[in-house]
C-alpha positions in Angstrom: -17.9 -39.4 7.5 -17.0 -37.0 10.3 -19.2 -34.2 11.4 -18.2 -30.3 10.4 -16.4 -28.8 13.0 -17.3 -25.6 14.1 -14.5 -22.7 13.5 -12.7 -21.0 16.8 -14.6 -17.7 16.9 -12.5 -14.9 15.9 -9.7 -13.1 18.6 -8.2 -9.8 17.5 -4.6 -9.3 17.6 -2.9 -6.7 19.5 -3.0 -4.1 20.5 -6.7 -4.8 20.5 -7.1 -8.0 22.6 -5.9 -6.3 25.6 -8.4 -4.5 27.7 -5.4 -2.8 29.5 -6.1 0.8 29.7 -8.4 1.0 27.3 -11.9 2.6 27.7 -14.3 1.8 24.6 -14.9 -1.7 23.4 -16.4 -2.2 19.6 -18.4 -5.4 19.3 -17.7 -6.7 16.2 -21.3 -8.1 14.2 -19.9 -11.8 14.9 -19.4 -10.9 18.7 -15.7 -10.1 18.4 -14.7 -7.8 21.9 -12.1 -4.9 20.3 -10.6 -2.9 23.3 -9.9 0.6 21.9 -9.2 3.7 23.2 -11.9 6.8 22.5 -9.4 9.6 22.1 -7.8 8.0 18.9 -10.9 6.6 17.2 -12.3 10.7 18.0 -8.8 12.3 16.7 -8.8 10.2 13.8 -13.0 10.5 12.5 -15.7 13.3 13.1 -18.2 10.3 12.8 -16.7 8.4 15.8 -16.3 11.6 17.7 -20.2 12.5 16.8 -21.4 9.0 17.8 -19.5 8.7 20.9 -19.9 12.3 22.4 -24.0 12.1 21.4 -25.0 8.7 22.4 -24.3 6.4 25.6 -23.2 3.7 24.9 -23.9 0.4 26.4 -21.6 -0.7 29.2 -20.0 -3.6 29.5 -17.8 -4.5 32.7 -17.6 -0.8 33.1 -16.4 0.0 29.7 -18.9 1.4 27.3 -19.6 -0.9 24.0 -20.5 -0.2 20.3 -22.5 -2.6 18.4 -20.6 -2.6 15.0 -21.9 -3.5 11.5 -18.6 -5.1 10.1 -17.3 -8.6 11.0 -14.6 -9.4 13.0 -12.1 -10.1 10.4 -13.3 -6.6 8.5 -13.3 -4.5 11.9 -9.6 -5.8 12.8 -8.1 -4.8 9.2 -10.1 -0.9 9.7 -9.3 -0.7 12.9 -5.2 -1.2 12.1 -5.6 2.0 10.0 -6.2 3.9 13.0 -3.1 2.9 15.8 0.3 4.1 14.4 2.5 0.9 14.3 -0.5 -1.6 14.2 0.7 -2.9 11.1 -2.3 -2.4 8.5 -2.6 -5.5 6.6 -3.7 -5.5 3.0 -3.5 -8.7 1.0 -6.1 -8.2 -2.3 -7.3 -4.7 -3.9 -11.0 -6.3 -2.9 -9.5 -5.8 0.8 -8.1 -2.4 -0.1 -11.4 -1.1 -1.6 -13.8 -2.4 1.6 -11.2 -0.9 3.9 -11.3 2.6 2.2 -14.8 2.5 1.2 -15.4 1.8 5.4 -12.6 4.4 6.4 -12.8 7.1 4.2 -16.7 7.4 3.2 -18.5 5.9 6.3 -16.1 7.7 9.1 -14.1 10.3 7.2 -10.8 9.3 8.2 -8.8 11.2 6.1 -5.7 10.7 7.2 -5.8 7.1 5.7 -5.7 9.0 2.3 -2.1 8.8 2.3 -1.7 5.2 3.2 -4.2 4.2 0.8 -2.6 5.8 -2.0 0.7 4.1 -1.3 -1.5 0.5 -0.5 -3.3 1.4 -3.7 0.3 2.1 -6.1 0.7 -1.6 -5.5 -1.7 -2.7 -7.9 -1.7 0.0 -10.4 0.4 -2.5 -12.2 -0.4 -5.8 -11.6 -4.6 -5.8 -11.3 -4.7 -2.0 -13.4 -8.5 -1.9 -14.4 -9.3 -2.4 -10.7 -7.3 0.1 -9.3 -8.8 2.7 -11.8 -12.3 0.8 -10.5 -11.1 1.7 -6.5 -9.1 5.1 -7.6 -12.2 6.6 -9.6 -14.6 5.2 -6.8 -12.4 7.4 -4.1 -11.7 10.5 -6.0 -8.0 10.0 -6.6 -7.9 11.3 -10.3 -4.2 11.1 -10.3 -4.2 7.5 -9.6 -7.0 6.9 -11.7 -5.0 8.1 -14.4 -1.8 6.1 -13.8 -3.9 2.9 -14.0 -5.5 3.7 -16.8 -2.0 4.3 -18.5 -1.3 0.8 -17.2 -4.7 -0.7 -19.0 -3.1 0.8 -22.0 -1.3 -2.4 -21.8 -3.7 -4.9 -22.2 -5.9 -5.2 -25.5 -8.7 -3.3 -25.5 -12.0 -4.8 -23.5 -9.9 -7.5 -22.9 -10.9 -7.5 -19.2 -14.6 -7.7 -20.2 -13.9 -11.1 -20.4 -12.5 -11.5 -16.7 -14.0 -8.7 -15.0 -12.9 -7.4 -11.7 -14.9 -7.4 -8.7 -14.0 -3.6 -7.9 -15.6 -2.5 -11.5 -19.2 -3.2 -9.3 -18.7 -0.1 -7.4 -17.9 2.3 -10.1 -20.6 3.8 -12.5 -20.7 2.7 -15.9 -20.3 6.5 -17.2 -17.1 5.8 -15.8 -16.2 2.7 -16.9 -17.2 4.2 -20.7 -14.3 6.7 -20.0 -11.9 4.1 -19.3 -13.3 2.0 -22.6 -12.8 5.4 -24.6 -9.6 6.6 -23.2 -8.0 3.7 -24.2 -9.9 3.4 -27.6 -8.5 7.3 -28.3 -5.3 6.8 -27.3 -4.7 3.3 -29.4 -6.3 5.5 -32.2 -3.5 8.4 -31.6 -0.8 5.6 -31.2 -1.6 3.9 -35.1 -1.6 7.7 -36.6 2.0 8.3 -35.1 3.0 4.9 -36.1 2.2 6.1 -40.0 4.4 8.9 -39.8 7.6 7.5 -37.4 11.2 7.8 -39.1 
């Protein structure tokens, strides 16, 4: 039996491998060097222009370096939200959820709003009592609503059985409301059956 091998550590992609004229490196929690640049990490979040105007960062070659709390992997998928043509990549609605939850409550990045709701509209259909989860979880009561509409679809509770991961960050006040909603309207759709033409 062979030993394990160890995994290649992590590299980001561009336009973050490049130290180039970039002047800020984030150091990912698994030791991953990101080469930023602090104008568009201070444009795009008042909690990245509060940390870097207030504190000193540690240097590193020159270039001053932040200690970050997220992995490598997580810190390259946040970080893509913030570079116009960096290509955010979101593959599951778990992804979506870390990357919003990260963005949007930890470093008030609103401009990722927008993106996220059209990331989000993916799954409304396909995985909708986790996008209500994710919607309700970031305020988006429009979108909250259109995947509720969509759980109307499936019989009721029937995700109690399978539930999705996202239905962890949402309170279960909330979760009731979904349970009711489409209780109500199942209730509303068998008294208009009685009476259709």
């Amino acid at each position: 039996m062979s030993a394990p091998t160890d995994s290649p550590p992590f590299r980001p992609g561009p336009p973050f491998c490049d130290p180039g004229r970039k002047d800020l490196i984030l150091r990912s929690s698994d030791g991953a060097a990101f080469y930023v640049h602090r104008l568009v990490l201070s444009l795009a979040s008042p909690v990245f222009e509060d940390m870097l105007s207030l504190s000193q960062p540690d240097l590193k070659d020159g270039v001053p370096e932040v200690l970050m709390p997220h992995t490598a992997v997580v810190l390259e998928r946040v970080l893509r939200f913030f570079y116009l043509g960096a290509q955010p990549v979101v593959e599951t609605l778990g992804q979506l959820r870390e990357i919003l939850e990260i963005l949007v409550d930890r470093y008030n990045v609103e401009s990722v709003i927008a993106l996220g709701r059209m990331h989000l509209c993916v799954y409304i259909v396909s995985q909708p009592v986790g996008a209500f989860a994710v919607a309700a979880h970031q305020g988006r009561n429009d979108l909250a609503l259109k995947a509720a509409k969509e759980c109307l679809k499936l019989p009721l509770r029937a995700w109690d059985r399978d539930p999705p991961e996202e239905l962890r960050y949402i309170p279960g006040t909330l979760y009731q409301r979904l349970i009711q909603f489409h209780y109500r309207c199942g209730q509303a759709g068998k008294r208009s059956d009685k009476y259709s033409v």
